[in-house]
C-alpha positions as CSV (number, residue, x, y, z in Angstrom):
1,X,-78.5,-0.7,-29.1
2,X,-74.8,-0.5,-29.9
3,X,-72.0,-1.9,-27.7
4,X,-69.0,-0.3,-26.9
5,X,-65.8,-1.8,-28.1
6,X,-62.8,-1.2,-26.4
7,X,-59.6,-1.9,-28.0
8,X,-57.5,-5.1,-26.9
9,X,-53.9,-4.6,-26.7
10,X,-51.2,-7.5,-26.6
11,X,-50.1,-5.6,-23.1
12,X,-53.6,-6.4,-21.7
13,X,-53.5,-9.7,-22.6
14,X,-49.9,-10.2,-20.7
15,X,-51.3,-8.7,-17.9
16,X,-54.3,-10.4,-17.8
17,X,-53.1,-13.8,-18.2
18,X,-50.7,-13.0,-15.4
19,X,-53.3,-11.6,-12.8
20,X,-57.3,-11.1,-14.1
21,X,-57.7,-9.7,-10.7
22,X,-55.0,-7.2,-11.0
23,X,-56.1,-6.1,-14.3
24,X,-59.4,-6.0,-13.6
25,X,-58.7,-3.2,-10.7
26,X,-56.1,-1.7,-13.0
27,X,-58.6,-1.2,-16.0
28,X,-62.2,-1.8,-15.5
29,X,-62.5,-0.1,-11.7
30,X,-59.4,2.2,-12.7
31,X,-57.7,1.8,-9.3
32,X,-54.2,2.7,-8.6
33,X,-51.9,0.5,-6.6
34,X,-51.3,1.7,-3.2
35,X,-47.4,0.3,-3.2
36,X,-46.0,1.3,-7.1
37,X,-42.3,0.7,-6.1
38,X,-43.2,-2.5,-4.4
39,X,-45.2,-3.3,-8.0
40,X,-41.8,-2.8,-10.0
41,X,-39.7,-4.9,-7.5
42,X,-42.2,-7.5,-7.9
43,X,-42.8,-6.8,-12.0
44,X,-38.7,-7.3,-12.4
45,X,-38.6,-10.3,-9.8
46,X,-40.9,-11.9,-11.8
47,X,-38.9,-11.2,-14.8
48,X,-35.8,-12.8,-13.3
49,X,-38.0,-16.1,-12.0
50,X,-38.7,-16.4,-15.9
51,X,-35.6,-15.9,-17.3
52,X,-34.1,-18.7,-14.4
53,X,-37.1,-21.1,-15.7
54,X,-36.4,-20.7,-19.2
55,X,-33.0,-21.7,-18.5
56,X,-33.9,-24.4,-16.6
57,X,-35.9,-25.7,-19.1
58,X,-33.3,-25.0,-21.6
59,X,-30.7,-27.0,-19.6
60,X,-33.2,-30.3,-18.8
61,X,-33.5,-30.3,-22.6
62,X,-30.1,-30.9,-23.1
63,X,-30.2,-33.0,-20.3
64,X,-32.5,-35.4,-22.3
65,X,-30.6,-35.0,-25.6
66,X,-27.5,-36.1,-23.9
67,X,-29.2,-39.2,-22.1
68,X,-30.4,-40.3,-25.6
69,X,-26.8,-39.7,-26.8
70,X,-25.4,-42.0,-24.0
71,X,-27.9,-44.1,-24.5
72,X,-27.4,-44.7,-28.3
73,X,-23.6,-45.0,-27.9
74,X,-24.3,-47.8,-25.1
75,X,-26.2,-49.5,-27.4
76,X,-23.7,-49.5,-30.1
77,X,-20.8,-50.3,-27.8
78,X,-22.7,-53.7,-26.3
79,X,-23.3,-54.8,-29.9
80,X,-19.8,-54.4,-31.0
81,X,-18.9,-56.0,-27.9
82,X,-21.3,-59.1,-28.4
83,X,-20.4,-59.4,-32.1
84,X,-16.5,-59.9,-31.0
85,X,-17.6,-62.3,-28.4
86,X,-19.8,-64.2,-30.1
């Protein structure tokens, strides 16, 4: 009894991570969405709510590096400042 094998491509996989349901419908049951121009708003929304997040991210990582910056040169300024006083 063979199986059939249906190529994978990296396309599915972003879509399916995104939405199984979606794909599923889009693929296996071969059904087209009712709304296409709502699909592409949404599709390039998405994109944009990424692209903010990655940012975001981006931005609290510097965020963090800085702190530990701050930190550190506290540090050294409150030892120089005991070591005179003391």
């Amino acid at each position: 009894m063979k199986h059939a094998r249906t190529l994978v491509r990296a396309s599915d996989i972003g879509l399916w991570t995104y939405c199984q349901r979606a794909w599923w419908l889009a693929r296996v049951r071969q059904v087209t969405h009712q709304h296409p121009a709502r699909l592409v708003r949404g599709t390039a929304h998405h994109e944009a709510h990424g692209k903010t997040v990655a940012q975001a991210q981006q931005y609290r990582r510097w965020g963090h590096r800085l702190l530990a910056l701050a930190m550190l040169l506290s540090g050294f300024a409150l030892a120089i400042w005991l070591w005179q006083s003391g």
